[in-house]
C-alpha positions in Angstrom: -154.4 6.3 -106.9 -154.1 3.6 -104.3 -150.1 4.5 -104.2 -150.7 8.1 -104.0 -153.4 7.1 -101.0 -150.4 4.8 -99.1 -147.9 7.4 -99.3 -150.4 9.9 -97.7 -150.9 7.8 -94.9 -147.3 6.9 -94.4 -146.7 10.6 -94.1 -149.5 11.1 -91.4 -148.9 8.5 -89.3 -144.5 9.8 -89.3 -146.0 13.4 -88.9 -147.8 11.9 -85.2 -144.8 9.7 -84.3 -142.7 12.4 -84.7 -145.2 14.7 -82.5 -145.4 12.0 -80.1 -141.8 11.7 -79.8 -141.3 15.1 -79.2 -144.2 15.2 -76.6 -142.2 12.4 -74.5 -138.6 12.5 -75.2 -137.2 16.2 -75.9 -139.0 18.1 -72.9 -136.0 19.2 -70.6 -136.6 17.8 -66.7 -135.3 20.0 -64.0 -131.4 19.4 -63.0 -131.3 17.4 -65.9 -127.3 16.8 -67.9 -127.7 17.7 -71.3 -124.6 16.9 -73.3 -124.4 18.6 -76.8 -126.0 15.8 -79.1 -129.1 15.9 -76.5 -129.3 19.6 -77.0 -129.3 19.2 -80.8 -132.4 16.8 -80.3 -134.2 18.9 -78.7 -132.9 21.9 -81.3 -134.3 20.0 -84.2 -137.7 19.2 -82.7 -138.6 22.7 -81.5 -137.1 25.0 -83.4 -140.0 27.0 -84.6 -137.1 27.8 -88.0 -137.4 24.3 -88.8 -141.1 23.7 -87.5 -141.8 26.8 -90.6 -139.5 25.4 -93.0 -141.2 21.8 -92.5 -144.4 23.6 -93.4 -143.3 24.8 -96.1 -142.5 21.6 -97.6 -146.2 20.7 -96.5 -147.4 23.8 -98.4 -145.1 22.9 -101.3 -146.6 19.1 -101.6 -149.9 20.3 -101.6 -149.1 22.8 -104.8 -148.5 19.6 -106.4 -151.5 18.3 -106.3 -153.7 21.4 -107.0 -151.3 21.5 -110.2 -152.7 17.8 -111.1 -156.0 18.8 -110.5 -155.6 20.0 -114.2 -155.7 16.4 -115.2 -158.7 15.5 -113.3 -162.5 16.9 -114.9 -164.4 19.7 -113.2 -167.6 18.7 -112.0 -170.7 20.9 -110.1 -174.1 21.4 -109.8 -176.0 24.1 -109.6 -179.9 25.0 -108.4 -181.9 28.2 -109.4 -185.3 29.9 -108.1 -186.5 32.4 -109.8 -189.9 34.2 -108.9 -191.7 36.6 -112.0 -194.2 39.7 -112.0 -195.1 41.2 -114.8 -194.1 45.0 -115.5 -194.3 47.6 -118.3 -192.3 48.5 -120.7 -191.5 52.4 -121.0 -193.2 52.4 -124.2 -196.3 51.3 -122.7 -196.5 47.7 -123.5 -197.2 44.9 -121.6 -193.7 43.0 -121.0 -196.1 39.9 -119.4 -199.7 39.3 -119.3 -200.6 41.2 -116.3 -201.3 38.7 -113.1 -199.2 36.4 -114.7 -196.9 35.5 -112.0 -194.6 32.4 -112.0 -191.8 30.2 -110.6 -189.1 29.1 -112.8 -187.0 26.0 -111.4 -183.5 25.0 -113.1 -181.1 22.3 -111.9 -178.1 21.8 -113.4 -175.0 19.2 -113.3 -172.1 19.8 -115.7 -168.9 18.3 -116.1 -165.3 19.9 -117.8 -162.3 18.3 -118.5 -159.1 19.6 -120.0 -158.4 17.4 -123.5 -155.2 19.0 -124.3 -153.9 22.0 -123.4 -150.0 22.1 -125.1 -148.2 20.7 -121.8 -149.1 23.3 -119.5 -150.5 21.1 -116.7 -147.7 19.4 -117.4 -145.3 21.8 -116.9 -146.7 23.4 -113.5 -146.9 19.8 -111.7 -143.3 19.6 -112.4 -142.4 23.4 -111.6 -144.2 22.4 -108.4 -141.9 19.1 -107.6 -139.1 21.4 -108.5 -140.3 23.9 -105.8 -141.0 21.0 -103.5 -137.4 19.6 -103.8 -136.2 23.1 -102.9 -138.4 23.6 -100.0 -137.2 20.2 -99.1 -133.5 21.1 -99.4 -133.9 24.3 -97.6 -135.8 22.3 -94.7 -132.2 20.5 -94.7 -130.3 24.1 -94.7 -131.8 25.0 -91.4 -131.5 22.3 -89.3 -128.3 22.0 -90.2 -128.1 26.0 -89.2 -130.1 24.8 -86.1 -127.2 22.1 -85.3 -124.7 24.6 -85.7 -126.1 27.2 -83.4 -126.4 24.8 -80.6 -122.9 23.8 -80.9 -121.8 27.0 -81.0 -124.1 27.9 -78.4 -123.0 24.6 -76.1 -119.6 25.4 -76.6 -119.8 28.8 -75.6 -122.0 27.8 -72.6 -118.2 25.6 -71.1 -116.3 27.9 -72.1 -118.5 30.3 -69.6 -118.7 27.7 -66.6 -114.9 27.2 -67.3 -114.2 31.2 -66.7 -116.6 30.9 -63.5 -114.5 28.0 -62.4 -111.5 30.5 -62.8 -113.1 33.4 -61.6 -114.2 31.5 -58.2 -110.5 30.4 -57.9 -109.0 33.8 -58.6 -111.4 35.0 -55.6 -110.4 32.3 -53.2 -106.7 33.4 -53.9 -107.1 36.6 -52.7 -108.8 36.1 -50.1 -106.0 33.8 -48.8 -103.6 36.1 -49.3 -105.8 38.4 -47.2 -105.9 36.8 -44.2 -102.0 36.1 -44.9 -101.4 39.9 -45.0 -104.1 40.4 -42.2 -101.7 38.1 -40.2 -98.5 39.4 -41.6 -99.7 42.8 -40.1 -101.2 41.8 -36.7 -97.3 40.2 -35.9 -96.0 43.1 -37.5 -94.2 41.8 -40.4 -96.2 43.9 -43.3 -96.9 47.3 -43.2 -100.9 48.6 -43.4 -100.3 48.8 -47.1 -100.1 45.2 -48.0 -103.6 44.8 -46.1 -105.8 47.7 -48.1 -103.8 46.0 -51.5 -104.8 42.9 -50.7 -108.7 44.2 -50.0 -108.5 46.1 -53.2 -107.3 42.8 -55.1 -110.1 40.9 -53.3 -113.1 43.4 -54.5 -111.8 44.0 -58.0 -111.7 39.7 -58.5 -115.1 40.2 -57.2 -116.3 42.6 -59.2 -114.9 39.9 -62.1 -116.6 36.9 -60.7 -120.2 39.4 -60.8 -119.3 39.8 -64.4 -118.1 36.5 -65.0 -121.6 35.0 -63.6 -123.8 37.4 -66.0 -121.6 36.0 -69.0 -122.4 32.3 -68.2 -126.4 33.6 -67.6 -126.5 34.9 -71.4 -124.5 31.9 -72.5 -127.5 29.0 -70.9 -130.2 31.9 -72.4 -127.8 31.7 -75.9 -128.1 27.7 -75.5 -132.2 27.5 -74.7 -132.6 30.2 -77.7 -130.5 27.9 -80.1 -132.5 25.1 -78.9 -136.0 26.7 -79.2 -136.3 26.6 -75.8 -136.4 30.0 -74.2 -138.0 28.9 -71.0 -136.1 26.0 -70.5 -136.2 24.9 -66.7 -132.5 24.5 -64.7 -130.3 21.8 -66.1 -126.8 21.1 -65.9 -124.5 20.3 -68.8 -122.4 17.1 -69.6 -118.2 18.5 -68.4 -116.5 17.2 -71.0 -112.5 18.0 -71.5 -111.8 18.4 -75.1 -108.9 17.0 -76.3 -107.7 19.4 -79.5 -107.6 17.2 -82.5 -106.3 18.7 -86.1 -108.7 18.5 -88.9 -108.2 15.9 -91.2 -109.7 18.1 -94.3 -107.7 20.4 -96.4 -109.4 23.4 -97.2 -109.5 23.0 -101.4 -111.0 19.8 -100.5 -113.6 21.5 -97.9 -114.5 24.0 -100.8 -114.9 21.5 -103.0 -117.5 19.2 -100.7 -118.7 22.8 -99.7 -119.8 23.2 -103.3 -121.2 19.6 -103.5 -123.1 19.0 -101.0 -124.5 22.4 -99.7 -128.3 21.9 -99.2 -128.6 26.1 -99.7 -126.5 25.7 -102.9 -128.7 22.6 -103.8 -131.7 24.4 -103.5 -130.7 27.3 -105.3 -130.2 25.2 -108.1 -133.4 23.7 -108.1 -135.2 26.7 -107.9 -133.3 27.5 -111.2 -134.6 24.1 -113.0 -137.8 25.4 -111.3 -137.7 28.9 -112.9 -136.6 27.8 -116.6 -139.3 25.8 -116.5 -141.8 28.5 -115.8 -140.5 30.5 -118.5 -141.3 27.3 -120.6 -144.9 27.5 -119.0 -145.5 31.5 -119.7 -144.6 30.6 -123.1 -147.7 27.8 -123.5 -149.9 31.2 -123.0 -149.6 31.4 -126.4 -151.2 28.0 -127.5 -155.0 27.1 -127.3 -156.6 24.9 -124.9 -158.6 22.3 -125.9 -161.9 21.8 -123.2 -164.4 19.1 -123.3 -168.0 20.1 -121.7 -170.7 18.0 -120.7 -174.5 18.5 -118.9 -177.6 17.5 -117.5 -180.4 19.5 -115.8 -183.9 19.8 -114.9 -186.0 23.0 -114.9 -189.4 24.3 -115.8 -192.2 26.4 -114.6 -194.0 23.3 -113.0 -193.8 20.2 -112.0 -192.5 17.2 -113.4 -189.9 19.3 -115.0 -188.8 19.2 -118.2 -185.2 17.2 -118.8 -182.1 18.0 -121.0 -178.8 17.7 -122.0 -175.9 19.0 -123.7 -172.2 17.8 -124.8 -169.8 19.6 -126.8 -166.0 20.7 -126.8 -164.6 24.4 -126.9 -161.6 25.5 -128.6 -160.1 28.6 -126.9 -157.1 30.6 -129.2 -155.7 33.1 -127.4 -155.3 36.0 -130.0 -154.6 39.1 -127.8 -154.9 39.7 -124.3 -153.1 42.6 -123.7 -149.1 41.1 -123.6 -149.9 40.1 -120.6 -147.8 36.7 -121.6 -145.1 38.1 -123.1 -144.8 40.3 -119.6 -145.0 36.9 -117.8 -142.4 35.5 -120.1 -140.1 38.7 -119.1 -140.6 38.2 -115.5 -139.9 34.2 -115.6 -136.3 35.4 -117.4 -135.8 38.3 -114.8 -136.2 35.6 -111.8 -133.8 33.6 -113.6 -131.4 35.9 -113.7 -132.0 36.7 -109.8 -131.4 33.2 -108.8 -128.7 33.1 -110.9 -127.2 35.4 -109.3 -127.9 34.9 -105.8 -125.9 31.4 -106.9 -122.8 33.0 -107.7 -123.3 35.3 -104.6 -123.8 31.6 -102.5 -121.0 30.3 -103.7 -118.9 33.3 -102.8 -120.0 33.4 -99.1 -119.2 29.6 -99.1 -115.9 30.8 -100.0 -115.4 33.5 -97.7 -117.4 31.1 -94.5 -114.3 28.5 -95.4 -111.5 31.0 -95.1 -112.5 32.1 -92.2 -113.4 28.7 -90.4 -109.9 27.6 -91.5 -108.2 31.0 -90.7 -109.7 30.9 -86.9 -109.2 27.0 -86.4 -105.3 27.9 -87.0 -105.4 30.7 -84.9 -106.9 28.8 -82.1 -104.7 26.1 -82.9 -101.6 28.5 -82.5 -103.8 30.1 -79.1 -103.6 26.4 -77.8 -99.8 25.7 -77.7 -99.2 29.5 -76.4 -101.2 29.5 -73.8 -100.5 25.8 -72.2 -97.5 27.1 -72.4 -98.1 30.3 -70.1 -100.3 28.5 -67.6 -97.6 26.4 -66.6 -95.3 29.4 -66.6 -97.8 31.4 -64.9 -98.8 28.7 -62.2 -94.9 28.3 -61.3 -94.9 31.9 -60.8 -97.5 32.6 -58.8 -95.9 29.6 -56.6 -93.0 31.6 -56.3 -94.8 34.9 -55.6 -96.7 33.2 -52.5 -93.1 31.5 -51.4 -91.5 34.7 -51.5 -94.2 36.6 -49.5 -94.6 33.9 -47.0 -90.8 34.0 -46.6 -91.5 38.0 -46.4 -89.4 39.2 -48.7 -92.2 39.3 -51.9 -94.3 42.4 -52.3 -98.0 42.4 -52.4 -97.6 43.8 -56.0 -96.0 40.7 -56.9 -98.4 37.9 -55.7 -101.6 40.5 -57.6 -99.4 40.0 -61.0 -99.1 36.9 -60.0 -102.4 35.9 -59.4 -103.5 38.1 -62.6 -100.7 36.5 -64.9 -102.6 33.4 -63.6 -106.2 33.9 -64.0 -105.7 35.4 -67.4 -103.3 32.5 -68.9 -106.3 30.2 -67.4 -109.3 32.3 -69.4 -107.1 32.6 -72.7 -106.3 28.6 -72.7 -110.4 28.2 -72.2 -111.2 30.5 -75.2 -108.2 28.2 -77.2 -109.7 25.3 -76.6 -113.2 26.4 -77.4 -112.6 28.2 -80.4 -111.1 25.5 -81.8 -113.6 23.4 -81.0 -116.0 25.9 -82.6 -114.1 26.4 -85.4 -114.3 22.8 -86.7 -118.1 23.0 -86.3 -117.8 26.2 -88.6 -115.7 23.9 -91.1 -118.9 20.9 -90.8 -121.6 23.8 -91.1 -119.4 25.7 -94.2 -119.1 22.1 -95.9 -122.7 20.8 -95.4 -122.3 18.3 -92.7 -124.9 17.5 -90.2 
């Protein structure tokens, strides 16, 4: 009893360190640099998913004890007042002497307590730590969903204010080459034509930068949703240049830690043990119950009142009550078989994550040496373009594919480098890291 008591108030005082930490440390401040671990923080502690599945581990603990309870007797007390008038019966008779009104006073204080009862208190306190362990293990399943998300999220979020960057650079090119075909045409060296292709150039990288800036505003919204933070003042985030890396784990070995050390696999098979030992519960509704009874209580028409007591044991044999167990018996197999299934179905999704974490890390992978290739080809280019127009012998036509050819090479060696990035946290997520 005094160990249960400790742990209780271990568990209370971590439940208000954990709120007071929360309180001080994971509250954004205005222009504040969040890098990504920062922004899991915060994820973790606000996240109303894993604020509910932490409850649910609460609700789950206290299931345990109400299933001890069984062990512990049953005590109450209860008080009567009851006020009589005599009446007549329809045959005539006098049920009372007539004017015979009186009080009658009872108090009573009675105790049960379960002497044996074939194992079923037994059984549901430890169907209960089963389900405990599960809601435990699930608990684990979303925040490490949570921590994904906000990578993913974070990631997504540079990759945005990485297109900006390009998209502000891709207007600044145009407009120089503007005022280089404004000037071209003033002197007389470029026909009208280069200037209006020049303008169009200028509002169309525009018109991309508008866009552009709308993609990085859902991408912050993405990151404070991910984080549990939808109202999440201004802040900045940590620029960090990712330097591709390969991944050190094969993918039989991924599957095979995938299948390990899953929490949602984990749970699942908990919930199993849980279930097979329900069924073994349903089946106790067959057995009697053994109940001990005691009591004392006071009572009488008038005071001092009159004193007893009483002491006995009952002996309950369940004999027919309507298969009403044997239906409970069926549904404990049924959810069995459910789980059982949703295990195999788990395990195939694991699968399929895996494959496609490892099939889009290669791809990216592939994406990465491509397209460092084609900016470097692309930014000699457009130095050519703009030497050849300046010279005035290049067309407008060619600095706009230029430019483009530019831009684009940029944007698709962002989304390489991201994805990958990505990818591997799709790998850590698929396998069960945190």
């Amino acid at each position: 009893m005094r160990k249960e008591f400790v742990v209780v108030l271990i568990l209370l005082f971590s439940i208000f360190t954990t709120m007071t930490v929360w309180g001080q440390e994971e509250v954004i401040k205005e222009s504040e640099v969040l890098d990504m671990q920062r922004c899991i923080r915060i994820g973790l502690a606000r996240h109303p998913a894993v604020l509910s599945a932490a409850g649910t581990v609460s609700v789950n603990e206290s299931r345990i004890g109400q299933a001890r309870s069984g062990y512990l007797p049953q005590v109450d007390i209860s008080s009567s007042y009851i006020r009589t008038d005599p009446y007549t019966t329809p045959a005539g008779t006098v049920a009372q002497l007539p004017g015979n009104v009186y009080d009658q006073y009872g108090t009573t204080l009675s105790l049960n307590q379960n002497i044996y009862d074939f194992g079923k208190t037994a059984a549901q306190v430890e169907v209960q730590k089963l389900n405990t362990g599960s809601a435990r293990l699930d608990l684990d399943a979303v925040q490490k969903q949570i921590v994904y998300n906000v990578k993913q999220a974070y990631l997504n979020l540079l990759k945005s204010q990485k297109n900006l960057e390009v998209a502000l650079e891709k207007v600044q090119q145009f407009n120089k080459h503007l005022d280089q075909a404004k000037g071209f045409f003033e002197v007389g060296v470029k026909p009208k034509f280069d200037v209006t292709k020049a303008e169009v150039d200028l509002s169309n990288a525009r018109l991309d930068l508008i866009k552009t800036e709308n993609a990085l505003r859902i991408a912050r919204s993405t990151l404070n949703n991910a984080m549990g933070y939808p109202d999440a003042p201004e802040y900045d985030t940590s620029r960090t240049d990712f330097v591709p890396q390969p991944y050190g784990i094969i993918f039989e070995e991924a599957l095979q830690k995938a299948y390990q050390d899953r929490p949602e696999l984990k749970s699942l098979a908990t919930k199993r043990q849980a279930q097979e030992k329900t069924i073994e519960l349903s089946k106790k509704g067959y057995y009697p119950n053994i109940t001990g009874t005691a009591g004392y209580g006071w009572g009488g028409q008038d005071f001092p009142w009159d004193q007893g007591w009483k002491i006995g044991a009952t002996l309950n044999i369940p004999i027919f009550s309507g298969l009403s167990t044997k239906y409970q018996v069926d549904e404990a197999r049924a959810s069995l078989d459910v789980i059982k299934a949703n295990e195999k179905t788990l395990r195939q999704d694991i699968y399929l994550e895996l494959q496609q974490a490892y099939s889009n890390l290669r791809e990216a992978t592939d994406r990465i040496t491509t397209t460092d290739l084609a900016v470097r080809q692309a930014a000699e280019n457009m130095e050519l373009a703009n030497g050849r127009y300046a010279a005035g012998v290049g067309s407008p036509i060619e600095i706009t594919d230029a430019l483009m050819a530019y831009s684009n090479a940029q944007t698709a060696q962002a989304a390489a480098i991201y994805d990958h990035k990505i990818a591997q946290a799709s790998i850590e997520k698929s396998i069960g890291l945190p």
